[in-house]
C-alpha positions in Angstrom: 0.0 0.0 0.0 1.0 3.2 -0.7 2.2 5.1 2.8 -0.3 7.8 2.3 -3.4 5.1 2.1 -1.3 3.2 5.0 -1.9 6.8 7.3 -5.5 7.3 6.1 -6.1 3.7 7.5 -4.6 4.1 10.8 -6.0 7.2 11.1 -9.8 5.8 10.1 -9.0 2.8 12.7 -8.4 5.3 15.5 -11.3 7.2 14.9 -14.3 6.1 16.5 -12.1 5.8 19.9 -11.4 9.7 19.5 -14.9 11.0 18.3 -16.7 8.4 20.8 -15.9 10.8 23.9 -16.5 14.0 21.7 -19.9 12.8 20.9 -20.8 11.6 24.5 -19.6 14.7 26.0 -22.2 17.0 23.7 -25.2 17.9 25.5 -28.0 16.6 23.7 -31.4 18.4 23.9 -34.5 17.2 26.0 -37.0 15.4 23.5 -39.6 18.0 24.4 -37.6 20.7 22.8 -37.0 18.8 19.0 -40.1 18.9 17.2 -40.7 19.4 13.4 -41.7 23.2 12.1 -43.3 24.2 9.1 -39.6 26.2 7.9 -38.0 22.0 7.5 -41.6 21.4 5.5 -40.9 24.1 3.2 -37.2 23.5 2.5 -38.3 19.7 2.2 -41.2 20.4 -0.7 -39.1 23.6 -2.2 -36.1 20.4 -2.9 -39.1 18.3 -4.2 -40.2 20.8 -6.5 -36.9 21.9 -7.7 -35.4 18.3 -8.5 -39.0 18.0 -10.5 -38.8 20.8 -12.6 -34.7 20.0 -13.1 -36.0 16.7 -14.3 -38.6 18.1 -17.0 -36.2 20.3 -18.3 -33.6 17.7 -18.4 -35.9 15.0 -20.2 -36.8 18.0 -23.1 -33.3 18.6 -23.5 -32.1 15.1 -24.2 -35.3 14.7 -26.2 -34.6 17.8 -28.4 -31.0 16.3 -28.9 -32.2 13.3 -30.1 -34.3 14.4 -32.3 -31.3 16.6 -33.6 -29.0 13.6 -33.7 -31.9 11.9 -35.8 -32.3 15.1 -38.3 -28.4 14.8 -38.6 -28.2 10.9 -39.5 -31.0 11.3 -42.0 -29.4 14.6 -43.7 -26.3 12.0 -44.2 -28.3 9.4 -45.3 -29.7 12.0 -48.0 -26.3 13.2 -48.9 -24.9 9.8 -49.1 -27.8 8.6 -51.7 -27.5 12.2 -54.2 -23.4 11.4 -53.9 -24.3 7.9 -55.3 -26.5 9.1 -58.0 -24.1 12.0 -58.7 -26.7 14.9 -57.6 -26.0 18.3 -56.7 -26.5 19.4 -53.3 -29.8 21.8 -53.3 -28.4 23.4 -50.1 -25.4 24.8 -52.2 
């Protein structure tokens, strides 16, 4: 192993005896003071609502290159068949 993965594993193996203590020693607050509130809703269906319309607009752009990579294999297609006959090109 390379000695900088060999530290990163000692150091990861040490860990949990070293953050143990830190974690045990952090008050924690009385259940009656944690409850849920209507700002953690609202962050919770703003992320809902963003990742949907990411999504839509993700799905139209993949279609709309799709449907240009389709446009482009036909236009060869075209081109390769007036080459073959020895036609001009009417875009030129």
């Amino acid at each position: 192993m390379a000695p900088l993965l060999t530290d990163l594993v000692l150091l990861a193996s040490h860990l949990p005896g070293v953050v143990a203590p830190i974690l045990q020693a952090a008050e924690t607050p009385k259940p009656e003071d944690v409850k849920a509130g209507w700002t953690g809703a609202a962050v919770l269906a703003g992320l809902i609502v963003a990742v949907v319309l990411l999504l839509v607009s993700m799905s139209r752009h993949v279609r709309k290159v799709r449907r240009n990579q389709d446009e482009e294999a036909l236009d060869a297609e075209l081109d390769a068949e007036r080459a073959a006959r020895g036609e001009a090109d009417p875009a030129q």
